[in-house]
N, C-alpha and C positions, 0 to 999 in steps of 0.2 A: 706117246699116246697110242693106245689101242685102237684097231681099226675095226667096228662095226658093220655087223647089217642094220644100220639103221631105220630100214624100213621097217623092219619090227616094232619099231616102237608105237604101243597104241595110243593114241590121243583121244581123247573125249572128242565130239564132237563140236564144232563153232561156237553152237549157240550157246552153251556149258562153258568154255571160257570163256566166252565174253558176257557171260556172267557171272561167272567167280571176277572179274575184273571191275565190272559194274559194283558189285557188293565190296570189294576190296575199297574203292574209293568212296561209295557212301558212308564206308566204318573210319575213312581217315574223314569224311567231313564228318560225321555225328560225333568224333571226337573231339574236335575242336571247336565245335557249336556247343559241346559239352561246354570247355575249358572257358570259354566265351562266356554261357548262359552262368557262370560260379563268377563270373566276375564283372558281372551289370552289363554297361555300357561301353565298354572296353574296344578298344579296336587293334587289329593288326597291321606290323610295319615289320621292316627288315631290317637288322643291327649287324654291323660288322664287328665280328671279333678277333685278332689278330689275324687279319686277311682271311679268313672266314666268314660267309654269310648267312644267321638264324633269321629266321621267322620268330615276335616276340609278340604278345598281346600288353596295350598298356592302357592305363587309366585309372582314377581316383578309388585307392582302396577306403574301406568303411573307417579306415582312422583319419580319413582325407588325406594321405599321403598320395603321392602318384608314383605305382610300381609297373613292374615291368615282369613279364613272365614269361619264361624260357616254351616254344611249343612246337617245331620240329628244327632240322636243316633246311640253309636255305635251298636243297638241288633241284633237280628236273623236277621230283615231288611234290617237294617243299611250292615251287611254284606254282603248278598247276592246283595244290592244294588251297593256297592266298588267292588263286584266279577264282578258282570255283565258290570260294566263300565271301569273296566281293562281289560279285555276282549276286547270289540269292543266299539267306540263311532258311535250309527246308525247314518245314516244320517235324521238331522231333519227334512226335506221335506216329505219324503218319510214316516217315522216315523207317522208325523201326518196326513197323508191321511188315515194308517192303522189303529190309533188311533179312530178319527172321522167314519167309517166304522164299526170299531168292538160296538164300542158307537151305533151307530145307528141299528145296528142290536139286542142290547139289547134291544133297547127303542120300537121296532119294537113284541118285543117277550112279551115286556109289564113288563119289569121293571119300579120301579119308578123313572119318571124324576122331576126336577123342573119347575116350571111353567118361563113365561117371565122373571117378575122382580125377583124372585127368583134368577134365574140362572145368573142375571146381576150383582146382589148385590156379590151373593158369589164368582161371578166370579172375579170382581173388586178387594176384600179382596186377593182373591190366587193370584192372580198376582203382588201386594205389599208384599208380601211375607206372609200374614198373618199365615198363615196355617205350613207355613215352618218354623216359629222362635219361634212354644210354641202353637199359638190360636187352639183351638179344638169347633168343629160346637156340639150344643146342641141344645136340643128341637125338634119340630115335622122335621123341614127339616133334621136334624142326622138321626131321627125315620128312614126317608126314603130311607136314603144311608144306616144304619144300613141293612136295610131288605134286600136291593142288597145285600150289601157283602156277607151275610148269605145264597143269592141264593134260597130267597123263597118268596111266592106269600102271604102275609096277604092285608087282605080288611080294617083294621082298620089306615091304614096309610090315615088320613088326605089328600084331594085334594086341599083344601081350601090354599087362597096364608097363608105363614105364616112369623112372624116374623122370622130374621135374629141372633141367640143371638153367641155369639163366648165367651169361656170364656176359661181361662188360670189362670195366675199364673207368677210372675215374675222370670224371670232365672238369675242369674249372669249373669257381664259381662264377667267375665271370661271363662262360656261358649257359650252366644251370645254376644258380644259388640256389634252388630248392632242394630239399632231401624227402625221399619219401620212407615208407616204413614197411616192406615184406611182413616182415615178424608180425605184425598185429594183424595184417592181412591174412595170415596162415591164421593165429588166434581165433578171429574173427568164426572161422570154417569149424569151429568147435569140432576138431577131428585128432586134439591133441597131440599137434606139432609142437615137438621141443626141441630145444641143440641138443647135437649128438654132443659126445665125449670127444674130446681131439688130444692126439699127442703132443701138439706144438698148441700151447693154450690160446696162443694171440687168433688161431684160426678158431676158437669157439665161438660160436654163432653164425659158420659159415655153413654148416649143414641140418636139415632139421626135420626127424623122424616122427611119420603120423605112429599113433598111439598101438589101432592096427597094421598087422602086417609088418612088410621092408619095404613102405612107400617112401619115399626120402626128397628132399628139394635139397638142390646146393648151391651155392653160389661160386663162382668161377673168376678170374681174372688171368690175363697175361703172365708168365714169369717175365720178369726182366734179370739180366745176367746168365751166368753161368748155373748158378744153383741156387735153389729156393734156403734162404737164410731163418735159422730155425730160431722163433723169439722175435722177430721182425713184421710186424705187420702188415699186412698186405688187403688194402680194403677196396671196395667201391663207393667212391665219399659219397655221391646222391644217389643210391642206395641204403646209404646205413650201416651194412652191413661190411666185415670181414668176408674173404674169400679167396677159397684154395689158386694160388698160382699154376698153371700147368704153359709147359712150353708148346710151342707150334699155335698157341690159343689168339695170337695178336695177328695170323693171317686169315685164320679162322672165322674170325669176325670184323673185317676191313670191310669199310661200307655194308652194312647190313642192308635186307631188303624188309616192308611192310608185307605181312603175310597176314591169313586169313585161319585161324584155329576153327573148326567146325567141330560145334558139339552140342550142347540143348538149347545155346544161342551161338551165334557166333565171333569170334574175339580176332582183335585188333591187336596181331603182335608182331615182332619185328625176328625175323632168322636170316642166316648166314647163306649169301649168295650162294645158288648153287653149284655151280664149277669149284669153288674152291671147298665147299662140304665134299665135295666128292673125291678131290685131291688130296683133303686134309685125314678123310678116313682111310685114305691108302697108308699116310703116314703113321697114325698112331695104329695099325692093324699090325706097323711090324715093330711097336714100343709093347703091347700088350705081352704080359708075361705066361709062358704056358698053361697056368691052371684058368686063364680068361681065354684061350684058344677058342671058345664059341662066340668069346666076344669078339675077337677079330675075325672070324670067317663073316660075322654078319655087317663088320666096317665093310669086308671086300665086298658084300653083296649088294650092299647101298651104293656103293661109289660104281662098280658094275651098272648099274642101275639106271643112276644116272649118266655118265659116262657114254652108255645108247642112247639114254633120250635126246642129252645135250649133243651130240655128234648129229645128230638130226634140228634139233631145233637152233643153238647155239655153237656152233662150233671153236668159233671165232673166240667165245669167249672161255672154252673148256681150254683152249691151246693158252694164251693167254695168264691161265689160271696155274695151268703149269709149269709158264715161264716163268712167271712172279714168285714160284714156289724152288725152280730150280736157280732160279740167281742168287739164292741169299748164302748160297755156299754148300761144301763137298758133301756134307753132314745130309742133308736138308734131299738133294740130288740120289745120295745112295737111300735115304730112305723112300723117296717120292719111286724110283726105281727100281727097290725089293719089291714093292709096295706091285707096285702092277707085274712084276713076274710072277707073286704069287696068286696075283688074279688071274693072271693065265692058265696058271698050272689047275688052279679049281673051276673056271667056267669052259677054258680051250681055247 
């Protein structure tokens, strides 16, 4: 691990985080006053699932059956989230005027938001429930909710519009049975999103180009094995969809976090802890192949980036992040360790 001046690092001010923290958990309750309010009278309780604890809403659907509906984990969150909403259910009106306000007073103080299409795209995904049944936002637009939550000011977060990638991991049905549907949520945005063209067909419908431009959404998953089997499918079941396998992607997205997308509203989505986004770019900066050399100088810049902040705010858990990265074998250690020589040799 590289050693910092950490004092460098700029923070927002107090009262700015502990507002993006305030709005962070009104958007996990108004989500699930949401999920509540679609399903009557319904109430929450805790379900174990093979030695796993969800959070589940249940009560008599419209065919008078009595179901049961998957609505976070049960962790630190998850609890505090069941505390708050046995408590009081706010009232939504009022809820998202406070909401939308505190939002904008961030964006005002110069957090990063997302751009138009940006904010439409992902906004479309959280509303089908993307974010709530598994998907976790990657790549530069995470970078940027990353840095909000963290509550500090880096210059290397990309302004440029960027791809949309979501990647996950298939769950039981036994702890999601629902499936939701991306594709018609993209439809929806009338911006004529279609599948791309794929060389392995089974991957068709894992990625999907708006009409203009090279805006693109993709869908993502773990490799598992050695190499990705070509004709073999590889999907995210609550999801829907197919989606490209890529390796190093299952440490990547181990325990996600609730993150806060700021844009014309603000969005309830879920990204990849930040110590290991920051280890994980060091990794794939030195798989990227020479004609993507700008896209790895800007993994080093992000994981740089954080790297200072977390050396100052987290330490404990950037070392941690590297340990977990350097146990899993030689492969994994030489590249976690190309990976920050050449952030040396570019930052000093």
């Amino acid at each position: 691990m590289i050693s910092y001046d950490s004092s460098q690092a700029d923070l927002f001010p107090l009262h700015l985080r502990t507002a993006y923290v305030d709005l962070l958990n009104r958007l996990q309750d108004l989500q699930t006053s949401h999920t509540m309010a679609s399903l009557g009278s319904w109430s929450l309780f805790v379900k174990r699932v093979k030695a796993n604890d969800y959070v589940y809403a249940q009560g008599r659907a419209a065919d008078g059956m009595t179901r049961q509906v998957y609505i976070a984990p049960y962790d630190d969150a998850g609890r505090a989230l069941v505390e708050r909403f046995r408590k009081v259910r706010a009232d939504a009106a009022s809820e998202k005027s406070a909401i939308v306000m505190t939002a904008k007073a961030l964006r005002a103080a110069g957090m990063l938001s997302l751009d138009t299409v940006e904010w439409r795209v992902v906004n479309a995904l959280a509303e089908d429930g993307v974010f709530r049944v598994g998907g976790v936002l990657v790549g530069t637009i995470a970078y940027r909710c990353i840095v909000n939550l963290l509550g500090v000011k880096l210059l290397s977060a990309s302004a440029v519009t960027a791809d949309v990638d979501i990647a996950g991991k298939t769950v039981p049905v036994a702890v999601i049975p629902e499936v939701v549907c991306p594709q018609t949520a993209l439809e929806r945005l009338e911006m004529g999103f279609s599948p791309m063209m794929e060389a392995d067909p089974t991957l068709y419908g894992s990625r999907f180009k708006a009409r203009e431009g090279e805006f693109k959404v993709e869908f993502l998953t773990p490799l598992t094995g050695r190499n990705p089997a070509t004709g073999q499918l590889t999907e995210i079941r609550q999801l829907g969809v197919p989606a490209i396998p890529l390796r190093f992607l299952d440490y990547l997205i181990e325990e996600p976090l609730p993150a806060v997308a700021l844009g014309r509203r603000p969005v309830l989505v879920r990204v990849p802890q930040p110590a290991r986004y920051a280890v994980h770019k060091l990794i794939v900066a030195r798989e990227r192949a020479k004609p993507f050399a700008l896209k790895a100088q800007k993994d080093l810049e992000q994981s740089f980036g954080l790297q200072k902040v977390l050396g100052k705010l987290d330490p404990e858990s950037l070392a941690d992040a590297f340990k977990d990265a350097r146990k899993k074998g030689p492969g994994w250690r030489k590249r976690v360790d190309a990976g920050q020589e050449a952030m040396r040799r570019m930052f000093g």
